[in-house]
Backbone as JSON, one array per atom type, in Angstrom:
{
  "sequence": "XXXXXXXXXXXXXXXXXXXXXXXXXXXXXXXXXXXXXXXXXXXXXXXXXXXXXXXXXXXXXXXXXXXXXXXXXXXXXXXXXXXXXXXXXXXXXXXXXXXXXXXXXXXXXXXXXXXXXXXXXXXXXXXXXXXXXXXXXXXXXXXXXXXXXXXXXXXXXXXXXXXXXXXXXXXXXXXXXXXXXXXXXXXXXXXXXXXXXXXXXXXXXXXXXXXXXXXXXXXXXXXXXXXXXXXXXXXXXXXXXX",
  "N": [[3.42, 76.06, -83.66], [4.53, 73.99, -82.23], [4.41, 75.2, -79.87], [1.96, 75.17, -79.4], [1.42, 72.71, -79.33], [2.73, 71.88, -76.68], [1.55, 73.3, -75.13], [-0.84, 71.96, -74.83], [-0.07, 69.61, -73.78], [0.97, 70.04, -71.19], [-1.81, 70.59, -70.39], [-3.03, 68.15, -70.55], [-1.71, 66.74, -68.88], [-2.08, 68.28, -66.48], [-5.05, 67.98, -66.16], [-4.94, 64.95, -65.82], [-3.17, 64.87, -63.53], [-5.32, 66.17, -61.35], [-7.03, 64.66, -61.36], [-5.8, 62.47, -60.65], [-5.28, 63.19, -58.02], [-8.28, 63.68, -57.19], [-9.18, 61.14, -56.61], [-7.59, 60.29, -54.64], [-8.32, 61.4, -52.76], [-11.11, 60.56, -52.43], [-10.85, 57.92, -51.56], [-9.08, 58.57, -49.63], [-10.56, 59.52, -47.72], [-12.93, 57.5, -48.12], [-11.52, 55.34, -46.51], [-11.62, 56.35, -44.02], [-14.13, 56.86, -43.22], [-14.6, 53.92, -42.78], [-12.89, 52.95, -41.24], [-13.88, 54.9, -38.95], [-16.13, 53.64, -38.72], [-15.83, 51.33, -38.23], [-14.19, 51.6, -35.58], [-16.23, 52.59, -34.02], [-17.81, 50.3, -34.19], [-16.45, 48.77, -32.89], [-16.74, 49.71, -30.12], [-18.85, 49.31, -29.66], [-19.28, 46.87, -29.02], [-17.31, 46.25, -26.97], [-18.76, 47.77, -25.3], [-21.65, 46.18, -25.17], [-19.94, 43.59, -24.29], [-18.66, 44.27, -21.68], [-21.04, 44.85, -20.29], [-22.37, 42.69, -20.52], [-20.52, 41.04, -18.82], [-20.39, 42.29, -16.35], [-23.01, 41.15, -15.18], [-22.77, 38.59, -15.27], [-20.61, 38.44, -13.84], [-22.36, 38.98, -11.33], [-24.23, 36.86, -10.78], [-22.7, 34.77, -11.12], [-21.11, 35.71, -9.0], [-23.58, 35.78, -6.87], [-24.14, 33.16, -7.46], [-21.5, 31.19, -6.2], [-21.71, 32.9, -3.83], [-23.91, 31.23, -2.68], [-23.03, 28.83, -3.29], [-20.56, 28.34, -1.42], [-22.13, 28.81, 0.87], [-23.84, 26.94, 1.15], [-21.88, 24.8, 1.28], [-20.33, 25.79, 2.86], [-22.22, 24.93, 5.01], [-22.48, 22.22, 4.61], [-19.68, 21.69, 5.53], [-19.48, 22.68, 8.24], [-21.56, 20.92, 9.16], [-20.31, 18.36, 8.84], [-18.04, 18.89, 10.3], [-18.81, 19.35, 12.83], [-20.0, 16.57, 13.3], [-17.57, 15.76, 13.37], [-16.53, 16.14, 15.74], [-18.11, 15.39, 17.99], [-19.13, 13.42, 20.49], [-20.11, 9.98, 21.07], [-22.37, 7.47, 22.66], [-21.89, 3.91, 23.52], [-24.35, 3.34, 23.2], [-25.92, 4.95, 21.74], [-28.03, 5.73, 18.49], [-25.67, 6.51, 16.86], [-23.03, 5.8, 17.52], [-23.87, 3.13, 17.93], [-23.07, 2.29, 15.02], [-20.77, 3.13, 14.79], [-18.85, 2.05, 16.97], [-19.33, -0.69, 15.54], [-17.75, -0.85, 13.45], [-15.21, -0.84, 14.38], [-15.04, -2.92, 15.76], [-13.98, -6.07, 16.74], [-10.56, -8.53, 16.76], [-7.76, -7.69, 17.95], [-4.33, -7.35, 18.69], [-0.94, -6.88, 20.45], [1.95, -6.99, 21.31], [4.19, -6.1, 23.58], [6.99, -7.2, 24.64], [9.56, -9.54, 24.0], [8.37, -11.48, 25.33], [5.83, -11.6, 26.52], [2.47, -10.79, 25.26], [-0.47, -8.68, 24.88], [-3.67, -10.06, 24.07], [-6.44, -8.83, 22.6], [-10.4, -8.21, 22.16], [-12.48, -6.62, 21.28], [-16.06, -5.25, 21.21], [-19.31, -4.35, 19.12], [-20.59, -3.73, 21.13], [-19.39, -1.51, 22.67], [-17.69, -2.94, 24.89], [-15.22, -4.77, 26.34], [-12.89, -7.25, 25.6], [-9.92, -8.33, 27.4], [-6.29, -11.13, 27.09], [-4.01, -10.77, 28.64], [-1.13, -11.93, 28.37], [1.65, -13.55, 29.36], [5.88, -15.1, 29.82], [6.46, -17.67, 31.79], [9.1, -17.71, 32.48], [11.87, -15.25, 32.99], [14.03, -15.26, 31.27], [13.07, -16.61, 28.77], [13.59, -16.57, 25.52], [11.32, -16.41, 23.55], [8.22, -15.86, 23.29], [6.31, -18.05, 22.65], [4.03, -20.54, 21.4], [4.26, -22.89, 23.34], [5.73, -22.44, 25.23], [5.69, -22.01, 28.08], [3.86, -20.38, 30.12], [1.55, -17.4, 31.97], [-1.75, -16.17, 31.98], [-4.0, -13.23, 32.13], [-6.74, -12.4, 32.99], [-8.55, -9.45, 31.24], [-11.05, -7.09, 31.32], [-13.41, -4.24, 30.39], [-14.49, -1.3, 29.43], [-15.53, 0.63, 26.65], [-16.31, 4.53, 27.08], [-17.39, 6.16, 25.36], [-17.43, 7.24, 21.52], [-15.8, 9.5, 18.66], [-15.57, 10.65, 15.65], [-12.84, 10.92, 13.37], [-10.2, 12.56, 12.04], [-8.41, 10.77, 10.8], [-9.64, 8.22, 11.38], [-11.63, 6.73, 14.64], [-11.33, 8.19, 17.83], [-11.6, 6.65, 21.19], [-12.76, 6.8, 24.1], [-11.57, 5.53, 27.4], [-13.68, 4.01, 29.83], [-12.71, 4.15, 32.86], [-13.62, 3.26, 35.39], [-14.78, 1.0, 35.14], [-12.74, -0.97, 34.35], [-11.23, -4.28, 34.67], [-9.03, -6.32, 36.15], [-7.12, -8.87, 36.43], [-7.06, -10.53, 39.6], [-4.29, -12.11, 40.04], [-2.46, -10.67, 38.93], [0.17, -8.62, 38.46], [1.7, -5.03, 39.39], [3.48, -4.77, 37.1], [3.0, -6.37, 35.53], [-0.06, -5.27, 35.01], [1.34, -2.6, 33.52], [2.67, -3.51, 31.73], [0.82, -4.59, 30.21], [-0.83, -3.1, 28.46], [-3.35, -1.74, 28.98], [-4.03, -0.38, 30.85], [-2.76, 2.85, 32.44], [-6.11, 3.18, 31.66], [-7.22, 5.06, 28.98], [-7.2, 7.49, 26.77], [-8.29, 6.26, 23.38], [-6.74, 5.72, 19.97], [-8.16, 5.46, 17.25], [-7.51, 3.55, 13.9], [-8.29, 3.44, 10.77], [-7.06, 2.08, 8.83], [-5.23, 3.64, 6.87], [-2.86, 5.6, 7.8], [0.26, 5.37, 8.23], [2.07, 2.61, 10.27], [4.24, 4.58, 11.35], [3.36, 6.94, 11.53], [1.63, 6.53, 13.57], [3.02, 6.1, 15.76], [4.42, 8.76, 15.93], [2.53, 10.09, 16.27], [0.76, 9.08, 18.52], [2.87, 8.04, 20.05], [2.64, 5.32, 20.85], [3.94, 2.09, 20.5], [5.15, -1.52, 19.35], [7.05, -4.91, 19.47], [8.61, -6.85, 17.68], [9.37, -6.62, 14.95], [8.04, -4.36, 13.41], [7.24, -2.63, 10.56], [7.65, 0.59, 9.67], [6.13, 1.6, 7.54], [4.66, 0.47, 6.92], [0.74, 0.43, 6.47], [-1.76, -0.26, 8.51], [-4.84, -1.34, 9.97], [-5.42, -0.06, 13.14], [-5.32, -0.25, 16.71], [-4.53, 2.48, 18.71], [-2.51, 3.44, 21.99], [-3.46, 6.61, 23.5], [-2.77, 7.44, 25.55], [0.09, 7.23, 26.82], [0.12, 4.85, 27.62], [1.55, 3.09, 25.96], [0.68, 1.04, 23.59], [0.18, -0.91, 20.85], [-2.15, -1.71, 19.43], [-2.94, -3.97, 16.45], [-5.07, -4.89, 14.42], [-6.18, -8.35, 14.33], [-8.46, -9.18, 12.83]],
  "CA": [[2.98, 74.65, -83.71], [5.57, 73.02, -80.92], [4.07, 76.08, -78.51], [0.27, 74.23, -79.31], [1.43, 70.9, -78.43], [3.14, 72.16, -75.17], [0.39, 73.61, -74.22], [-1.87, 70.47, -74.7], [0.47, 68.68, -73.07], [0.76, 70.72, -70.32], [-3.3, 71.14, -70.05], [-3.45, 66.95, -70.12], [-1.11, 66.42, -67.13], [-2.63, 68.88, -65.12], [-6.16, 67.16, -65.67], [-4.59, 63.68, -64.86], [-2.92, 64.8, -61.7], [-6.44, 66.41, -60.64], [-8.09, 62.85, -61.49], [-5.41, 61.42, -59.02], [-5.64, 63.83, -56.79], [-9.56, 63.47, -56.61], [-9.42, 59.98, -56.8], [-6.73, 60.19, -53.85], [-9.29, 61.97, -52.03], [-12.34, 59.88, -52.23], [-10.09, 56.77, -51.53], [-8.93, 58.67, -48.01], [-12.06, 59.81, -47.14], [-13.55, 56.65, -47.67], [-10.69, 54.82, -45.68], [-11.62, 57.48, -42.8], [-15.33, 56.49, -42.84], [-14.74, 53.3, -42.13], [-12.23, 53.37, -39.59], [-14.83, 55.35, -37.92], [-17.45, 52.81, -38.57], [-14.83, 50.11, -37.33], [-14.55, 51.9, -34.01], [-17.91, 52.46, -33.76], [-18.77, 48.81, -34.04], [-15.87, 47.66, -31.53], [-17.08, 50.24, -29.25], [-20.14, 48.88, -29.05], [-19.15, 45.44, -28.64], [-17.22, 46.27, -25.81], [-19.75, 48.09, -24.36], [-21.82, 44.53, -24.67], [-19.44, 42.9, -23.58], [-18.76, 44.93, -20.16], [-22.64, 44.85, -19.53], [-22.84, 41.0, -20.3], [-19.67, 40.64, -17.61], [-21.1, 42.9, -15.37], [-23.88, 40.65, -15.16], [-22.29, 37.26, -15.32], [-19.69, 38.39, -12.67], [-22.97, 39.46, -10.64], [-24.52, 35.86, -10.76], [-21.12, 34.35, -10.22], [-20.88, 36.0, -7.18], [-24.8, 35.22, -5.97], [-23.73, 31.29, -7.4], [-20.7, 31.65, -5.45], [-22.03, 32.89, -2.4], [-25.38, 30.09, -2.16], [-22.46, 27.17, -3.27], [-20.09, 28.44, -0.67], [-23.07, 28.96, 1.93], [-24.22, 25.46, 1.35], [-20.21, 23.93, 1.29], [-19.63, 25.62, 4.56], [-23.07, 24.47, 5.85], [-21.98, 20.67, 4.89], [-18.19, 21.3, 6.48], [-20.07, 22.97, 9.65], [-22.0, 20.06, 9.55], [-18.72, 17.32, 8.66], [-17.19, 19.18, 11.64], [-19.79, 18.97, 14.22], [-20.27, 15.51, 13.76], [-16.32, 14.93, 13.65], [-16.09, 16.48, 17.29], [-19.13, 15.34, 19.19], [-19.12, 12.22, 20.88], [-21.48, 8.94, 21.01], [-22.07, 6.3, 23.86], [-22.0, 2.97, 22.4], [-25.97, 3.02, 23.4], [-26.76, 5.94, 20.94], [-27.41, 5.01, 17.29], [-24.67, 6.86, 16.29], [-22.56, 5.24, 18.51], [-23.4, 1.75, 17.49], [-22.62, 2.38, 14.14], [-19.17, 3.68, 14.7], [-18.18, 1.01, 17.13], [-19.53, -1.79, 14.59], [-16.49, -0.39, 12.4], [-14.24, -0.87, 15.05], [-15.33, -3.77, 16.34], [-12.98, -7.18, 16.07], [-9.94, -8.98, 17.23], [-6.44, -7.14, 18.44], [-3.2, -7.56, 19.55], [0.0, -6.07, 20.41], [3.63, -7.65, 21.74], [5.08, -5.46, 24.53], [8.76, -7.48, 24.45], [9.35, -10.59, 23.2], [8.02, -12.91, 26.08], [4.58, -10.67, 26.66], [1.27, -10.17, 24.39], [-2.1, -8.83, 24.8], [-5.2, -10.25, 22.87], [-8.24, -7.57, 23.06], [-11.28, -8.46, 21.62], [-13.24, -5.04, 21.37], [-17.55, -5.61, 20.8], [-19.85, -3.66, 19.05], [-21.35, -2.63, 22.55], [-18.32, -1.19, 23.44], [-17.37, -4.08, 25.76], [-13.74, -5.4, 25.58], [-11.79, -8.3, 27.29], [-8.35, -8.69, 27.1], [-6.05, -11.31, 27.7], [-2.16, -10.38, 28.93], [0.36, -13.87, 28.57], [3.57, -13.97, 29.8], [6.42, -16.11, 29.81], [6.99, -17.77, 33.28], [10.48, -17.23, 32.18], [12.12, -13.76, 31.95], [15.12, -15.89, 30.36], [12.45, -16.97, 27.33], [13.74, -15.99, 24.19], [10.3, -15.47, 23.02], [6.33, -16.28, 23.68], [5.46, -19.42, 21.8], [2.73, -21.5, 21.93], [4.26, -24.28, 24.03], [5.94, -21.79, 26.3], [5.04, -21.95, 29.95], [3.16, -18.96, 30.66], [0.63, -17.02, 32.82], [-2.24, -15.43, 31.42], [-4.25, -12.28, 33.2], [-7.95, -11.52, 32.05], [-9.02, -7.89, 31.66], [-12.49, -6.58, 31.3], [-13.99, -3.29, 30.02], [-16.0, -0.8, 28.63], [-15.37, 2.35, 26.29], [-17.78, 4.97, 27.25], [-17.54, 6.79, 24.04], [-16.57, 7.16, 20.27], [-15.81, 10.32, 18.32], [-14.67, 10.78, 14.0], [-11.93, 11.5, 13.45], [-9.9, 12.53, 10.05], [-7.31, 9.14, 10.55], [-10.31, 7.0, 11.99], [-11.73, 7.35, 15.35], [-11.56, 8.09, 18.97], [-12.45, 6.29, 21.95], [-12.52, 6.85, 25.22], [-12.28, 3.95, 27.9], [-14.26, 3.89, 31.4], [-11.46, 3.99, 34.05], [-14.01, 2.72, 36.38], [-15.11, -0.17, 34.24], [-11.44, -1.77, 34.12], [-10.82, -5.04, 36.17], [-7.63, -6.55, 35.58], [-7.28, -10.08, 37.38], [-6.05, -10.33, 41.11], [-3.05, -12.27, 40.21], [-1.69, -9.13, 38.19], [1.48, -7.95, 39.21], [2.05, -3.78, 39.28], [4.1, -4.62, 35.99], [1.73, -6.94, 34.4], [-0.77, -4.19, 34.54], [1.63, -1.96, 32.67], [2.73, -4.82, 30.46], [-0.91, -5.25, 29.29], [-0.51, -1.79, 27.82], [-4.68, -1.81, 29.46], [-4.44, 0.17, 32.42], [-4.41, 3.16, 33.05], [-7.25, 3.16, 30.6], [-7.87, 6.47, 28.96], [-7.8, 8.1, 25.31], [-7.22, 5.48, 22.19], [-7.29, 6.39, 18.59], [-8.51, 3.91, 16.12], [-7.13, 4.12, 12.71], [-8.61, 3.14, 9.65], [-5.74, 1.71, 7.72], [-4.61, 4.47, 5.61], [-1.87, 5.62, 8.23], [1.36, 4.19, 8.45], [2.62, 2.34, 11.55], [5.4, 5.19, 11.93], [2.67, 8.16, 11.63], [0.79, 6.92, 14.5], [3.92, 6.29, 16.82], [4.89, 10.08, 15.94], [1.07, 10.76, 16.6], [0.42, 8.88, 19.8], [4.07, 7.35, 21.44], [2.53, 4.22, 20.75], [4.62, 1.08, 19.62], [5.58, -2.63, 19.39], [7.98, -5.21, 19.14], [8.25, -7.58, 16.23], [10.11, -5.76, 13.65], [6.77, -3.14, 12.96], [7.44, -1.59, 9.3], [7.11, 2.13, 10.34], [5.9, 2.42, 6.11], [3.37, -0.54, 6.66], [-0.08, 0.72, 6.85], [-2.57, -1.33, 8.68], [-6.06, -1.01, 11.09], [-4.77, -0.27, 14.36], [-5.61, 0.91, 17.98], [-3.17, 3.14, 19.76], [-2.99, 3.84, 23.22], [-3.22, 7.76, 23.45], [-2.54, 8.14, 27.45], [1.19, 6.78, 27.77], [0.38, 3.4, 27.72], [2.6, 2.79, 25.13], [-0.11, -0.32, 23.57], [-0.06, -0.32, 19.76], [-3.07, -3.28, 18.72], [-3.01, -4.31, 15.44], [-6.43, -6.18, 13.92], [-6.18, -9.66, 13.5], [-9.61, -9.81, 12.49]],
  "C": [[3.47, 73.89, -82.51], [4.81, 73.86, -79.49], [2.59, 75.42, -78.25], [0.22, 72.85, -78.37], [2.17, 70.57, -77.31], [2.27, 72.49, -74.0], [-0.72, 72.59, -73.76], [-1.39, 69.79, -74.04], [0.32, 68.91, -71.79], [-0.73, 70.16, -69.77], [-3.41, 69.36, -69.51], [-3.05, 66.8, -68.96], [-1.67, 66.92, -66.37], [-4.41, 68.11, -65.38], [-5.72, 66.29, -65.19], [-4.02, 63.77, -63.78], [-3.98, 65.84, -61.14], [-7.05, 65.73, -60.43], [-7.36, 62.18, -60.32], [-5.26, 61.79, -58.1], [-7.31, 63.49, -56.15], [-9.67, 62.0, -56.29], [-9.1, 59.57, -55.21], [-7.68, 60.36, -52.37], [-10.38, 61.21, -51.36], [-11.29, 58.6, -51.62], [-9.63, 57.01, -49.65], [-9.82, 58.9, -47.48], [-12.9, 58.79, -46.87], [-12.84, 55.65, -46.52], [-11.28, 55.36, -44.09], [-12.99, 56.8, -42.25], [-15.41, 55.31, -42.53], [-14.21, 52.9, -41.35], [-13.1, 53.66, -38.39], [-15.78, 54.2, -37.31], [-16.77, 51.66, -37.49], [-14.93, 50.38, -35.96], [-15.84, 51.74, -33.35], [-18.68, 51.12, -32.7], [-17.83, 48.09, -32.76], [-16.49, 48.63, -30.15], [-18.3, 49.54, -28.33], [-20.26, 47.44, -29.04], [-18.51, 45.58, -27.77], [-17.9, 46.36, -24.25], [-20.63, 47.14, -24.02], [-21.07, 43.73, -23.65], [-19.25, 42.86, -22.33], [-20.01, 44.59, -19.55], [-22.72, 43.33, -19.18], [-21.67, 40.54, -18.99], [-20.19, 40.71, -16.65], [-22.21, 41.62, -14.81], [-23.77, 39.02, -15.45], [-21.43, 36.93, -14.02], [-21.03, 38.56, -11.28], [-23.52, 37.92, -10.62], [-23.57, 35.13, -10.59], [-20.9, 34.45, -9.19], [-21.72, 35.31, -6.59], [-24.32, 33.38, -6.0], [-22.8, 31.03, -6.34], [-21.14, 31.63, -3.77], [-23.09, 31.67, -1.81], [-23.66, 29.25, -2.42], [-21.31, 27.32, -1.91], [-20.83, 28.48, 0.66], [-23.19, 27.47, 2.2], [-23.32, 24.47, 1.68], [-20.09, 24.25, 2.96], [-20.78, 24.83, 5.93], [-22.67, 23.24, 6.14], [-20.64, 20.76, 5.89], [-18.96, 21.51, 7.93], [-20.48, 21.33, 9.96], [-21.03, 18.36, 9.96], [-18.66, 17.68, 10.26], [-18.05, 18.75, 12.72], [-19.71, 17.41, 14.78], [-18.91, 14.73, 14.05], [-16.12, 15.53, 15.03], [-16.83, 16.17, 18.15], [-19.11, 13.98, 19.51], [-20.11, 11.41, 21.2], [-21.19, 8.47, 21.7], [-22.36, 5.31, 22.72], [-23.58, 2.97, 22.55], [-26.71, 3.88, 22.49], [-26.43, 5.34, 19.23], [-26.1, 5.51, 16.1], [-22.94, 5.92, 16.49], [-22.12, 4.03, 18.01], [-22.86, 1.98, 15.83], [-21.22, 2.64, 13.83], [-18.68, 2.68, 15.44], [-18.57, -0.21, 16.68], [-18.45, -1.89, 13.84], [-15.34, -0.76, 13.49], [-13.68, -2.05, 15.92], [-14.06, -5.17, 15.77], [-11.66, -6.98, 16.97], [-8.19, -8.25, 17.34], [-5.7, -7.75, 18.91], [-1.98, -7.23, 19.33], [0.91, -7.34, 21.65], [4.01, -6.46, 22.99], [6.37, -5.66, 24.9], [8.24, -8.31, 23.98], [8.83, -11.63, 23.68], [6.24, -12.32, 26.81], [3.78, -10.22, 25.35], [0.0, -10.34, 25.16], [-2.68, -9.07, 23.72], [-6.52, -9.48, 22.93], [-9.04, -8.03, 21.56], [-12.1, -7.69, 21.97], [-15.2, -5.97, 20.35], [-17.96, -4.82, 20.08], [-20.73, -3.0, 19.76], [-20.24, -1.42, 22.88], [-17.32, -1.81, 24.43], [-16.03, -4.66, 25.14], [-13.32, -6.07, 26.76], [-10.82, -8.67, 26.35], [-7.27, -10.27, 27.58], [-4.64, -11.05, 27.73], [-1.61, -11.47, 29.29], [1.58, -13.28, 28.87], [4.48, -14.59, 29.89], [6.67, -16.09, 31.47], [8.55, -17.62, 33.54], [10.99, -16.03, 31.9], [13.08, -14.15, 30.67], [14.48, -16.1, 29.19], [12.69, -16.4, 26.59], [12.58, -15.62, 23.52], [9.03, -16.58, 23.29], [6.15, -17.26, 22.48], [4.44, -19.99, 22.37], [3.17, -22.44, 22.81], [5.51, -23.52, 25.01], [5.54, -21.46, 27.65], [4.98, -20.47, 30.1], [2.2, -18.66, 31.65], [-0.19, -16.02, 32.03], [-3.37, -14.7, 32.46], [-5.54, -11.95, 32.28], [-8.03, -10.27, 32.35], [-10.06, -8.15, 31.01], [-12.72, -4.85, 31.33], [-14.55, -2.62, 29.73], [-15.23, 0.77, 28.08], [-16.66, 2.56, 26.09], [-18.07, 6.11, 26.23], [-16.62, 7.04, 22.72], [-16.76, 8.38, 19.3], [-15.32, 9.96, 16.68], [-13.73, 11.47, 14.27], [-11.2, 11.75, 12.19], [-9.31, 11.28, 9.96], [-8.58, 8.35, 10.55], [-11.54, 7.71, 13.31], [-11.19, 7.13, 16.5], [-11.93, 8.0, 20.05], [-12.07, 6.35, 23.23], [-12.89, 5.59, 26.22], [-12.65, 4.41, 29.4], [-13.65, 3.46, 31.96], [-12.24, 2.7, 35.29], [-14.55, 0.98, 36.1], [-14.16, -1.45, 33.96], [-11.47, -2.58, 34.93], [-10.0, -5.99, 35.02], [-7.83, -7.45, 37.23], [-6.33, -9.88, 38.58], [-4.5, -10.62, 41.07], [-2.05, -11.42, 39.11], [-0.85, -8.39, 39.05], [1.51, -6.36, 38.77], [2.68, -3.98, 37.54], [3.35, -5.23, 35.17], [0.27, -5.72, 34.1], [-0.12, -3.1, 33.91], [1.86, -2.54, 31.66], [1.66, -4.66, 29.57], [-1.32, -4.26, 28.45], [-2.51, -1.57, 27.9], [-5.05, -0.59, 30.58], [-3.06, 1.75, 32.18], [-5.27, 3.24, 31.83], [-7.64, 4.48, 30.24], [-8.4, 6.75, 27.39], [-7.04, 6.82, 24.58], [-7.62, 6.11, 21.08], [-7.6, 5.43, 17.65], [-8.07, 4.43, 15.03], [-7.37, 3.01, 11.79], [-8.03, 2.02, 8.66], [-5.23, 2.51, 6.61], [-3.42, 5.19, 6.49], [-0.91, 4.89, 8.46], [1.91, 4.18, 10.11], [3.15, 3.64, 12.43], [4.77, 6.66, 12.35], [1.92, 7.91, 13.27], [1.95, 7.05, 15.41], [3.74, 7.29, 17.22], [3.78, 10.33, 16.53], [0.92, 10.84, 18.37], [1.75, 8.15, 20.9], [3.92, 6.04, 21.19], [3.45, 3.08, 20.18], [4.4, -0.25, 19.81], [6.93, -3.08, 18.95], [8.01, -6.39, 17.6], [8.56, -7.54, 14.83], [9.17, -5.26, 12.56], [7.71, -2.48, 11.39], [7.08, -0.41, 9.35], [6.03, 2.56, 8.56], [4.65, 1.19, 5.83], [1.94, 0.2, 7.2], [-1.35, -0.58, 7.16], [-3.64, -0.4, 9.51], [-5.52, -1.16, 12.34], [-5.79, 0.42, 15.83], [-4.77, 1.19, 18.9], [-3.78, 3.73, 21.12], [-2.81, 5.77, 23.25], [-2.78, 8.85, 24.93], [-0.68, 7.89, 27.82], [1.18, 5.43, 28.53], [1.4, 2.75, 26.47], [1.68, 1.45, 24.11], [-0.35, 0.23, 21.93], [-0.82, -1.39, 18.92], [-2.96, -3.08, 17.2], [-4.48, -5.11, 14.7], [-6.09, -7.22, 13.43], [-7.12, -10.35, 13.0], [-10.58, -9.07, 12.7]]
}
């Protein structure tokens, strides 16, 4: 009787651990199949994905190359026109010295100023005061002085990144008879060569460094104003008063 119901016992267990064995089975097997499938499917979304790059990076480039073609065409073009130079008679010309055009002046000590009044022809007259005194503590209005006309012409105007640059007609300069050797350096006019015009976004102290240029007057090297510097070693640093 006890040997019957050992045996049954027996016989059940071993079916139920064949049930969880098969069970175990189907359960890894199916795990397996979709793993597979899983790969499968990233596989082939990679593989999309690569193609669609491929082919995004390939139009990227062509975009790329036309927006860079066309960028360097405009800089080519920027550049050209920032290096080539205009007479005031060309309409490029007038347009650039219209911008430039208006009333200057610069201090050279404290008993000496020029007044330059620059045209939109190009045409400029200056005049250089002096005190008849070297002793004068300083150039006032009711200071006994001597004043020296000059006369001019810049014979061309270039862009520039600050502003621009103008060149003045050496031959074009007349600077009045009673002009002393020093009053023509005074006048910070003569010799007449390269100036730089500047915009107003440089400061006083940038152009010095730039061009040598200065004044007296207690200049704020951190003040930015519209200026025109002498660029030859005239030392002449105009200011716009208008």
């Amino acid at each position: 009787m006890m040997k019957d119901r050992r045996t049954k016992l027996i016989a059940i267990v071993g079916a139920v651990a064949c049930l969880v064995m098969l069970a175990s089975g189907v359960f890894i097997g199916y795990g397996v199949a979709a793993w597979q499938d899983s790969r499968s499917i990233a596989r082939s979304a990679e593989a999309s994905a690569s193609g669609n790059g491929s082919g995004t990076s390939g139009s990227s480039g062509s975009s790329g190359s036309s927006s860079s073609s066309g960028s360097g065409g405009s800089s080519s073009s920027s550049s050209g026109s920032s290096s080539s130079s205009a007479s005031p008679d060309s309409a490029a010309g007038k347009a650039m010295f219209k911008e430039v055009a208006g009333n200057y002046s610069w201090s050279s000590s404290a008993i000496t100023r020029t007044d330059l009044t620059l045209r939109s022809d190009g045409t400029f007259n200056a005049a250089y005061t002096a005190a008849d005194d070297e002793n004068a503590a300083h150039l006032n209005s009711d200071t006994p002085s001597s004043t020296v006309n000059i006369t001019g012409r810049f014979s061309s105007i270039r862009k520039t990144d600050a502003g621009y640059e103008l060149q003045c007609d050496a031959d074009s300069l007349t600077i009045g008879d009673r002009a002393t050797p020093a009053d023509q350096r005074r006048s910070g006019m003569k010799p007449c060569g390269t100036w730089q015009w500047y915009s107003g976004g440089t400061t006083l102290g940038q152009i010095r460094d730039e061009t040598g240029a200065w004044g007296v007057g207690g200049l704020d090297p951190s003040r930015k104003a519209v200026a025109l510097a002498s660029d030859h070693g005239a030392d002449a640093l105009f200011l716009r008063m208008s």
